[in-house]
C-alpha positions in Angstrom: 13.3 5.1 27.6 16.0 3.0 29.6 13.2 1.9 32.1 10.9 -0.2 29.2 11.0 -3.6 29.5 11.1 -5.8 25.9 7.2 -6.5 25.9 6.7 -2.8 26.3 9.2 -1.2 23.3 7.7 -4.0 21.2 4.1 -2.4 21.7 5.4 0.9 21.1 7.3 0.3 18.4 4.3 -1.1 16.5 2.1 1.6 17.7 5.1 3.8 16.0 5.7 2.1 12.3 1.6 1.8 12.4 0.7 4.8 12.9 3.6 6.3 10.4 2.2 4.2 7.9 -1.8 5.1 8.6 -0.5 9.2 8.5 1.2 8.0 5.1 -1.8 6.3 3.5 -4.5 8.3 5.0 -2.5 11.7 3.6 -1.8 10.7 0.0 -6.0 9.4 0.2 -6.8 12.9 1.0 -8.4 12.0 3.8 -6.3 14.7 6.2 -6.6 18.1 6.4 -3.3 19.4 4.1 -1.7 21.9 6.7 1.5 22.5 7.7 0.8 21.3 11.6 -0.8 17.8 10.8 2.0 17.4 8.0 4.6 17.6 11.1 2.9 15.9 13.3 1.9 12.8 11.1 5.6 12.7 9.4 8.3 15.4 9.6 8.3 15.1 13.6 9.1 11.6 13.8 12.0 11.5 11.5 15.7 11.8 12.6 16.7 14.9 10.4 19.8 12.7 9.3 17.3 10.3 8.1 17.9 7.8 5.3 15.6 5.7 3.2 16.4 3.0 1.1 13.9 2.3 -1.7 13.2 -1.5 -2.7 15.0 -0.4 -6.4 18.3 0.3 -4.4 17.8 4.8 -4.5 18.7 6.7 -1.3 16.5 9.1 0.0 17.3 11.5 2.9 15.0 14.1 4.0 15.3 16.6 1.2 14.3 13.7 -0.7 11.3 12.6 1.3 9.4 15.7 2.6 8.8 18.0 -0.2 7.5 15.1 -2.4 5.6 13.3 0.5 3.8 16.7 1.0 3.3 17.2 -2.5 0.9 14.2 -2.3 -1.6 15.0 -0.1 -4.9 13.7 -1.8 -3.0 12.2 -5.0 -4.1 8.3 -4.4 -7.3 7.9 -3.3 -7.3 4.2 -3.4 -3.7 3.7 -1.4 -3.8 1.7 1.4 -1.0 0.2 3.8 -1.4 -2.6 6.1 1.5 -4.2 8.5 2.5 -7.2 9.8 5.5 -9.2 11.7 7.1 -6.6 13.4 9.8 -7.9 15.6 12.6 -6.2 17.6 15.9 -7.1 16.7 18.3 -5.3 19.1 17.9 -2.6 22.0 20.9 -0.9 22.6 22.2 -1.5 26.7 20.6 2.0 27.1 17.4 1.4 25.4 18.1 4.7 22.7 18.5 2.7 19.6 16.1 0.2 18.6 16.3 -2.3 15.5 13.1 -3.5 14.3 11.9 -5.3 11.2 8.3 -5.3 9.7 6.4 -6.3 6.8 4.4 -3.7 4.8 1.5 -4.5 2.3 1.0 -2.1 0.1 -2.7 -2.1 -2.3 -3.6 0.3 -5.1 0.3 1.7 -4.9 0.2 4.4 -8.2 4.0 4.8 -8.2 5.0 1.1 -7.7 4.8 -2.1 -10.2 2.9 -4.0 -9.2 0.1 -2.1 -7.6 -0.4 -4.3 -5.0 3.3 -5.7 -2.9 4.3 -6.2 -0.3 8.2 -4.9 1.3 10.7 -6.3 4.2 11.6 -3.0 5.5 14.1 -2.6 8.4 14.4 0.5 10.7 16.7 2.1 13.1 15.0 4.0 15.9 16.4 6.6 18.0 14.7 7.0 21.2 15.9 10.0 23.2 15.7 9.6 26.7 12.2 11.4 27.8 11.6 11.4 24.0 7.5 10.7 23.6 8.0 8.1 20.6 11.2 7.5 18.7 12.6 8.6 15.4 13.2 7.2 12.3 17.0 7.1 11.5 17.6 4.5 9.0 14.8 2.3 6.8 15.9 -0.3 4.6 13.2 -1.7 2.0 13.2 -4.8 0.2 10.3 -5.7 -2.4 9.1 -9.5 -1.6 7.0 -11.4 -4.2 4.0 -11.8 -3.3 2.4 -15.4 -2.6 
């Protein structure tokens, strides 16, 4: 990872929060097959297994909190959709391993959240082991924002 220059970890990390949010979206549609392998692949691989999520209402997931329930709803939201927007990088550690990054994710037809359609300010802490394909998802911070 050390050898990325800015314009390049930007790229990937908006490839990475992208595509974590399409697997997230597309799954709870339905639209994936519901199997053990593209579960992993599309979530469980990328996260840090001392991961920890911080929900807009303030609750603190890890991931005994996340996985089993994310899982669970494969297929239960047809009509879910996430888009993103404004991701910036905030600080690369002198190595390159830990990455800041902040990003803006609208959600639409949201069954668990009031309202349906919001939008969150979510922060996230990458770590990026060296020869590591993408990196993981340590630490997500996520704060509802009215919408305009």
């Amino acid at each position: 990872m050390s050898d990325r220059d800015d314009n390049e970890i930007l790229t990937l990390v908006t490839r990475e929060i992208e595509a974590l949010h399409d697997f997230i979206s597309a799954w709870f549609r339905g639209e994936l097959q519901n199997s053990e392998q593209v579960f992993n692949e599309g979530f469980r691989d990328r996260l840090h297994n001392q991961i920890v999520n911080i929900q807009p209402g303030g609750q603190t997931l890890t991931s005994a909190d996340l996985l089993q329930p994310i899982k669970a709803a494969h297929g239960v939201n047809p009509d879910f959709q996430i888009s993103i927007s404004d991701v910036a990088v905030r600080f690369v550690d002198r190595d390159r391993s830990l990455i800041l990054a902040t990003y803006v994710e609208h959600q639409s037809g949201a069954r668990n959240t009031t309202p349906s359609r919001n939008d969150r300010v979510s922060t996230v802490l990458f770590q990026w082991p060296d020869g590591a394909p993408r990196p993981l998802w340590m630490h997500i911070h996520e704060t509802a924002r009215p919408l305009n």
